[in-house]
Each structure stands twice: as C-alpha cells, then as structure tokens.
DOVEX-319844 format. One line per 4 residues: number of its first residue (from 0); their letters; for each residue x, z, y of N, C-alpha, C. Coordinates in pm, 1 decimal. Example, Ala and Ser with C-alpha at 12.3 -4.5 7.8 and 13.67 -1.06 7.14 Angstrom:
# DOVEX-319844
0) AS) 1319.0:780.0:-569.0:1230.0:780.0:-450.0:1320.0:780.0:-330.0 ~ 1285.0:708.0:-225.0:1367.0:714.0:-106.0:1290.0:787.0:3.0
//
This chain:
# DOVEX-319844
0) XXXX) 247.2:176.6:-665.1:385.8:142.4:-644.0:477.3:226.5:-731.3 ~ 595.9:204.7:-748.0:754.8:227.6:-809.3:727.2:379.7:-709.7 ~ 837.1:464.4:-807.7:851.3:612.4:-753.0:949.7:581.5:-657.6 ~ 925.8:684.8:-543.2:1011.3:708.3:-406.2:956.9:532.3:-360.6
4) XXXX) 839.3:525.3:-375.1:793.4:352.3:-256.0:740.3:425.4:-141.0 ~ 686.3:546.9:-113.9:607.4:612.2:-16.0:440.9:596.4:-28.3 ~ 407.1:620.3:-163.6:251.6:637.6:-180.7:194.1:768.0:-114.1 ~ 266.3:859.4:-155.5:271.3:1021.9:-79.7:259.4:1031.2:74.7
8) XXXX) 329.5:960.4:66.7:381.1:925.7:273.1:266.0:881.7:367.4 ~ 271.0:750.9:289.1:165.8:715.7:357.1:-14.6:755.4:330.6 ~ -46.7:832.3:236.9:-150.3:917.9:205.1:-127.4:1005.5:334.8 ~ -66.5:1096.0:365.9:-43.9:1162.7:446.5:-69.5:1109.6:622.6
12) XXXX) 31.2:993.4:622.2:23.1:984.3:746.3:-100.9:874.4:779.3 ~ -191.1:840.4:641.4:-287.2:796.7:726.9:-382.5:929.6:751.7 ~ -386.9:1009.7:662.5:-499.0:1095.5:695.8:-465.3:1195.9:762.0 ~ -351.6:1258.6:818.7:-305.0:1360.4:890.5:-224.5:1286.0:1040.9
16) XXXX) -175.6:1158.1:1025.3:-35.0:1092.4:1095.7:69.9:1152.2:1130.4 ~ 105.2:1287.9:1002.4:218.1:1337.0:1009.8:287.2:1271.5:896.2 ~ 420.1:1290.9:901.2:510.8:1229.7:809.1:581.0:1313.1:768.5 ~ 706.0:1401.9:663.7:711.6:1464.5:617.4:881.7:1440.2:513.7
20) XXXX) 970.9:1473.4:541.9:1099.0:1441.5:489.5:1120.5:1475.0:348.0 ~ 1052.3:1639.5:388.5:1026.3:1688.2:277.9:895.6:1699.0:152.6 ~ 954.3:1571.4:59.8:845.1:1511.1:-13.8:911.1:1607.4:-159.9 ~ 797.6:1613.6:-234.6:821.5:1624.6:-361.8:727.1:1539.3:-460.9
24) XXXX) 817.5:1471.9:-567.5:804.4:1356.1:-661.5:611.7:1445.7:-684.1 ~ 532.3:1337.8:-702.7:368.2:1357.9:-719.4:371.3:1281.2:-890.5 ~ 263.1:1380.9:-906.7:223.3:1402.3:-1075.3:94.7:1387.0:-1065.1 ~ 62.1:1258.1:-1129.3:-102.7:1218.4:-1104.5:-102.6:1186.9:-984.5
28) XXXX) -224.8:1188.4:-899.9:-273.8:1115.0:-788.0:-342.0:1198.1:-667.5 ~ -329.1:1114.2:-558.6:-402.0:1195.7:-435.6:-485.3:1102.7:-383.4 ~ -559.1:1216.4:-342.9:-715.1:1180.4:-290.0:-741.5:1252.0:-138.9 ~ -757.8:1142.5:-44.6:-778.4:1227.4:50.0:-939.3:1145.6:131.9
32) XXXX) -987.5:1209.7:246.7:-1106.1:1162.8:302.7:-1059.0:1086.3:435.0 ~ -1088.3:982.8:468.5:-962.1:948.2:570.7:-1112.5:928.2:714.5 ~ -1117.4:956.1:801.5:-1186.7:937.1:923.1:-1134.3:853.4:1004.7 ~ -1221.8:755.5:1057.2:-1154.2:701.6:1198.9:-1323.5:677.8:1226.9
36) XXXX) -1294.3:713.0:1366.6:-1439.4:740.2:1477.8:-1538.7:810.2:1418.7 ~ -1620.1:739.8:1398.3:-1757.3:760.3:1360.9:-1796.2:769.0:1196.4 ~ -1649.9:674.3:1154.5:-1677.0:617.6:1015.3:-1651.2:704.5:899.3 ~ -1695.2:740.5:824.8:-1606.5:804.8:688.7:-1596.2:709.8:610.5
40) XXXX) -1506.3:682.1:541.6:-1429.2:567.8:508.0:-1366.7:607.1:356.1 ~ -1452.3:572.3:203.4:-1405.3:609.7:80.6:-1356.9:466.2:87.8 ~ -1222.5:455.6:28.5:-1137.8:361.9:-30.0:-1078.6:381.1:-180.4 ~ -1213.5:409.8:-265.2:-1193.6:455.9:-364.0:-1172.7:282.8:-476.5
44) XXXX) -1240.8:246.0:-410.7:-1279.5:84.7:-440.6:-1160.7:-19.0:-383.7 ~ -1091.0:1.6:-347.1:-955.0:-82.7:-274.4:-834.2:-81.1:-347.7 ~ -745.9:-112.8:-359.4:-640.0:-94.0:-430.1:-531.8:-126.2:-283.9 ~ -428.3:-32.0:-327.1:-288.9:-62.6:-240.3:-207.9:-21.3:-303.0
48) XXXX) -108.4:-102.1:-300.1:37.1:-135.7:-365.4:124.8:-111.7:-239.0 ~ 215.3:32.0:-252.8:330.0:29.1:-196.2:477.4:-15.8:-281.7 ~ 546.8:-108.1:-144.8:648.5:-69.0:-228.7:750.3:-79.3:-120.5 ~ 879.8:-48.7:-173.8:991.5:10.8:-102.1:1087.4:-143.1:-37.0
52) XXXX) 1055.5:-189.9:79.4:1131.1:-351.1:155.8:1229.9:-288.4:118.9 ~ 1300.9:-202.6:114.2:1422.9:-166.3:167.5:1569.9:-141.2:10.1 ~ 1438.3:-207.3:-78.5:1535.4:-151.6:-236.1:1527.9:-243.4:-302.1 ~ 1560.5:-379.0:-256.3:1581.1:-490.4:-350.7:1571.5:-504.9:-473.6
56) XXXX) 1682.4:-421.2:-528.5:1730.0:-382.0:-655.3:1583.4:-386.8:-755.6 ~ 1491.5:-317.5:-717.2:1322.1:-242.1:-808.6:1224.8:-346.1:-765.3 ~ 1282.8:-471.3:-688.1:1142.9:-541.4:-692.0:1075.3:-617.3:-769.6 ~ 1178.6:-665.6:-899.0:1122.8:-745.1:-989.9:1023.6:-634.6:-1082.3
60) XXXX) 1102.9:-517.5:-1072.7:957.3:-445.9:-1180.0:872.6:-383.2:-1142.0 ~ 881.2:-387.4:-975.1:760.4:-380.4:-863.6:697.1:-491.3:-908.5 ~ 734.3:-602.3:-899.1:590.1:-739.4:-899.5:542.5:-714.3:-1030.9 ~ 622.0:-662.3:-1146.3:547.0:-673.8:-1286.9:450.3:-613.5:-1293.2
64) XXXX) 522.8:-487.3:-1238.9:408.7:-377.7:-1249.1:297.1:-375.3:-1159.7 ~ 271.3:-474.2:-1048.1:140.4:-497.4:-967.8:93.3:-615.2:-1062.1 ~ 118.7:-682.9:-1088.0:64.8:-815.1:-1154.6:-15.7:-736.1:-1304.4 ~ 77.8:-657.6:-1353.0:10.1:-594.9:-1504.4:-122.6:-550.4:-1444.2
68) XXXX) -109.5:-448.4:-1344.2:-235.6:-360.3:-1279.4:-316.5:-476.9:-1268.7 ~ -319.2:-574.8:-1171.1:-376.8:-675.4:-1165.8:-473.5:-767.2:-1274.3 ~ -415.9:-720.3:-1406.4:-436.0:-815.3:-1477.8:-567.5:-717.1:-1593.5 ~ -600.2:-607.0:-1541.1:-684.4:-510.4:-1612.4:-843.5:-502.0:-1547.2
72) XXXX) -916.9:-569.2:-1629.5:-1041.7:-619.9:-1626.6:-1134.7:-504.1:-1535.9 ~ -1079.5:-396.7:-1520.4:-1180.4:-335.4:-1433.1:-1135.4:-286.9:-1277.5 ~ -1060.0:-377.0:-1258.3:-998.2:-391.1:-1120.5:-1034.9:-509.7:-1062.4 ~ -1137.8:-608.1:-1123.3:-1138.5:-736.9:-1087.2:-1162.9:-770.3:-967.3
76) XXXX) -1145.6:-795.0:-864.7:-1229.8:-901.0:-773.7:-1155.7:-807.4:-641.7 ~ -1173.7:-650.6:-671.2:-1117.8:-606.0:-584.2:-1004.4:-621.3:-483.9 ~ -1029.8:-628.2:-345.1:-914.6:-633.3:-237.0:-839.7:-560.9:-261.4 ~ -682.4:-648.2:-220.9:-544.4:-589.0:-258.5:-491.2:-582.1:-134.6
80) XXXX) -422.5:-459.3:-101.8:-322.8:-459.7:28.5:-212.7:-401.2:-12.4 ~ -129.9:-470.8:27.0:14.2:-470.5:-57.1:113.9:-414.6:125.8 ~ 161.2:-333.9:95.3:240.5:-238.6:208.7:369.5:-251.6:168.5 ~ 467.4:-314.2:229.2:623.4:-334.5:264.2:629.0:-206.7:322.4
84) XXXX) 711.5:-76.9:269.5:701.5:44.9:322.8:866.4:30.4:395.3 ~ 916.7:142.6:460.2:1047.5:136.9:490.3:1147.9:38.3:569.3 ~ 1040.4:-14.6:619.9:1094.8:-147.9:716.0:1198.7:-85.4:845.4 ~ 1177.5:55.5:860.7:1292.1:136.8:930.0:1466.3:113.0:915.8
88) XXXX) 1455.6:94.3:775.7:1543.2:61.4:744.1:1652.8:25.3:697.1 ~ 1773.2:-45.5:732.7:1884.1:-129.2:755.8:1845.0:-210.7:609.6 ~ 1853.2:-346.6:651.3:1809.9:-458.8:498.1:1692.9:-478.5:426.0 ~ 1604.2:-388.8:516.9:1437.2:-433.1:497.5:1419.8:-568.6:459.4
92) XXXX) 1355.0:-615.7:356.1:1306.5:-736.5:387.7:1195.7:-738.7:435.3 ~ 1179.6:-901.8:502.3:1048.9:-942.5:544.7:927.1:-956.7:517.9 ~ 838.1:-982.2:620.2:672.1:-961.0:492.5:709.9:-1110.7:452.8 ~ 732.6:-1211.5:511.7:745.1:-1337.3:399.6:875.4:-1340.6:297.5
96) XXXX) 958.2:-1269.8:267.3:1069.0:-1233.2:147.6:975.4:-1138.8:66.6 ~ 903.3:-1075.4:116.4:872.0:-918.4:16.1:725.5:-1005.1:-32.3 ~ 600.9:-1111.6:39.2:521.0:-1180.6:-22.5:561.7:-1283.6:-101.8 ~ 687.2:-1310.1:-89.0:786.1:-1407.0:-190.9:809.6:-1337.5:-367.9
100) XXXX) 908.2:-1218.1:-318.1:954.9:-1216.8:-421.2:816.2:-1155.2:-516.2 ~ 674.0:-1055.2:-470.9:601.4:-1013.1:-501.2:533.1:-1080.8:-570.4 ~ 502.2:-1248.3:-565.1:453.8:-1354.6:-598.7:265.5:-1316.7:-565.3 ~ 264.0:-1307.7:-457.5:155.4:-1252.7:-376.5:59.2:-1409.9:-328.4
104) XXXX) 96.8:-1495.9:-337.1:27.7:-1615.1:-329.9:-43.2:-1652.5:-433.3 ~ 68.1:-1616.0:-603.5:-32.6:-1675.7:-704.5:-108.6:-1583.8:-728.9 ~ -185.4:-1473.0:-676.8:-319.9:-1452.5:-674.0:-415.0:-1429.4:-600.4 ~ -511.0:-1522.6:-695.6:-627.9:-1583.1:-602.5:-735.6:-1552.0:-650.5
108) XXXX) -744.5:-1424.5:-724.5:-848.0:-1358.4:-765.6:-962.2:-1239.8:-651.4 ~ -856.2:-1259.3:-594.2:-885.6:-1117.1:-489.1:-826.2:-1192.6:-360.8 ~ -910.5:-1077.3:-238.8:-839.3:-1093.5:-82.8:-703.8:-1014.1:-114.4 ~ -595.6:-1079.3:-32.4:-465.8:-998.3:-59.4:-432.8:-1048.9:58.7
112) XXXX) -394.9:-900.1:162.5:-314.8:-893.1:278.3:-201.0:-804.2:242.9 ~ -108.1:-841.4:349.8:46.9:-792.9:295.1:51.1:-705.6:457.2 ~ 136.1:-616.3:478.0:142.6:-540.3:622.9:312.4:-496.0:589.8 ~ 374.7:-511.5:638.5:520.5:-446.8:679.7:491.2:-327.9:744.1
116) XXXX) 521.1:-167.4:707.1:526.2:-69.3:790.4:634.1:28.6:781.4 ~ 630.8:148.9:838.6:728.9:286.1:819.8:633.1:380.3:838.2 ~ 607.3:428.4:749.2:546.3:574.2:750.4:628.3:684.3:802.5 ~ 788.6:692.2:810.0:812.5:765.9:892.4:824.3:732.8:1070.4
120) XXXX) 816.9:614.6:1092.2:830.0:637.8:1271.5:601.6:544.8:1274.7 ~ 503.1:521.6:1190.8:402.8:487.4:1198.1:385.3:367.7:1259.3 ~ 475.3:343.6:1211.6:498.0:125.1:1244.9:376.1:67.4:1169.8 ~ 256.2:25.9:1223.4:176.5:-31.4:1166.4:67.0:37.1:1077.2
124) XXXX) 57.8:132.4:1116.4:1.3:257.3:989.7:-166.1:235.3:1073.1 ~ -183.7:167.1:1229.5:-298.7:129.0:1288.1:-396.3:38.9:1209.6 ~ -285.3:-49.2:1222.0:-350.3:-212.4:1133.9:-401.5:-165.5:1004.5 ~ -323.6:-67.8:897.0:-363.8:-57.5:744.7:-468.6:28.1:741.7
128) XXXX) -485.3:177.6:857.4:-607.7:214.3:937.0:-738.3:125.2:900.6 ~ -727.0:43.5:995.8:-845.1:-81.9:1091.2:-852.9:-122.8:905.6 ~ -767.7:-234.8:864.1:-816.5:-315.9:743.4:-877.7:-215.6:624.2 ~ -841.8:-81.7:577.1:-900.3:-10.7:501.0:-1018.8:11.6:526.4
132) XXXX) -1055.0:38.2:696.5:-1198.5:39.8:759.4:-1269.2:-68.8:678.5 ~ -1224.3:-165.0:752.5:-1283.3:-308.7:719.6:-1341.3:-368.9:628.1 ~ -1258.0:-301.9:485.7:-1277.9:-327.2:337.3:-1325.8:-302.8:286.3 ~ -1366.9:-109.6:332.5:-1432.8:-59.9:258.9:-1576.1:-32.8:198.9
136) XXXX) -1590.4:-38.4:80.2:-1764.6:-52.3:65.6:-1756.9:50.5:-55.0 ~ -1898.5:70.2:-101.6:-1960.9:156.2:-240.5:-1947.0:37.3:-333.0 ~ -1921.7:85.6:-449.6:-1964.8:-19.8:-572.5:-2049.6:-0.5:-660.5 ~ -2104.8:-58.9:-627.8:-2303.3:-8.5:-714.5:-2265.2:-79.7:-885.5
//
C-alpha cells in the first residue's frame, strides 16, 4: 500500500493486537511470525494490499500501484487480500466503493478477498487473522 495506508499498524496489531499512535514512516519491510492456536502461520507467500478508505484523494494511484505489483510475473497466481484500513473514520468508503474504485473484479488471476477494518479500535483484524490462517501454505 500508499505511505500512511497502515501496513505498520496492522503488522503490529495482528501479531501483538496492540495498536500504536505513535508510528514512524518504515524503510524497507517488516517481518513478523504471527501465531494463532496451534498454528504457526508464514504468510510469506500471500500478498496484502493496504490502503487508506478514508483518503479518496490517493486511490487512483493506490489501484495503479496494486495492479503494476500485480502485473510482475513472480507474484503470479498468488492470493490477494486487499484491506480497506481506517474505516474508523468520518467518509470511509465502503468495501463495495473501495472494490469499485480498486478495480478488484477485473482480476481473475488470483483469489481476491477485500475486508473493511481499523487497526486502531481492531474492527475485523479476526476475519484477516482466520483468512491469512486459511491461505497460508509453503511454496515448493
């Protein structure tokens, strides 16, 4: 995702479920080990696209810039979960406005689920939990 979408955030609050006001802009990437029950769970193989419901303004070069990623031969086939972050608030759009303007239908290369959440109050941070479970595999 676009800087300030909450990639940081939600790294955090899936693997800790703390949330954190005080963010500072990330250089390169994070890696964390995420547990639920029994499972250890690498989602090294998954792709997720945050981006910000709440900033209209950055979504057209939000969709470019998922569609470009998209379009790089060694990402192929791989499941996409695309996270509406910031649905907290005021002028959030919807998961069917934010799978609209994202143009999240014309691809049909990959599974692509869409989730509306807030990483700061953990609106839905269960469901993206459970489906990362779900998804995840080794790639031999």
């Amino acid at each position: 995702g676009l800087q300030n979408a909450g990639k940081t955030s939600l790294v955090n609050v899936v693997a800790t479920g703390g949330y954190s006001e005080d963010m500072i802009p990330t250089v390169g990437f994070n890696m964390r080990k995420v547990t639920k029950g029994n499972d250890d769970t690498a989602v090294q193989f998954l792709l997720f696209y945050v981006v910000d419901a709440a900033d209209p303004d950055n979504l057209s070069i939000s969709r470019s810039e998922l569609h470009d990623l998209l379009s790089k031969s060694s990402l192929s086939g791989i499941p996409l979960l695309v996270l509406g972050n910031k649905i907290d608030k005021p002028g959030a759009l919807t998961k069917q406005a934010l799978t609209d303007e994202m143009g999240l239908k014309s691809i049909t290369d990959r599974e692509v689920c869409c989730f509306m959440i807030s990483c700061k109050n953990s609106t839905n941070i269960d469901s993206v939990i459970d489906w990362l479970v779900k998804h995840s595999k080794s790639k031999s």
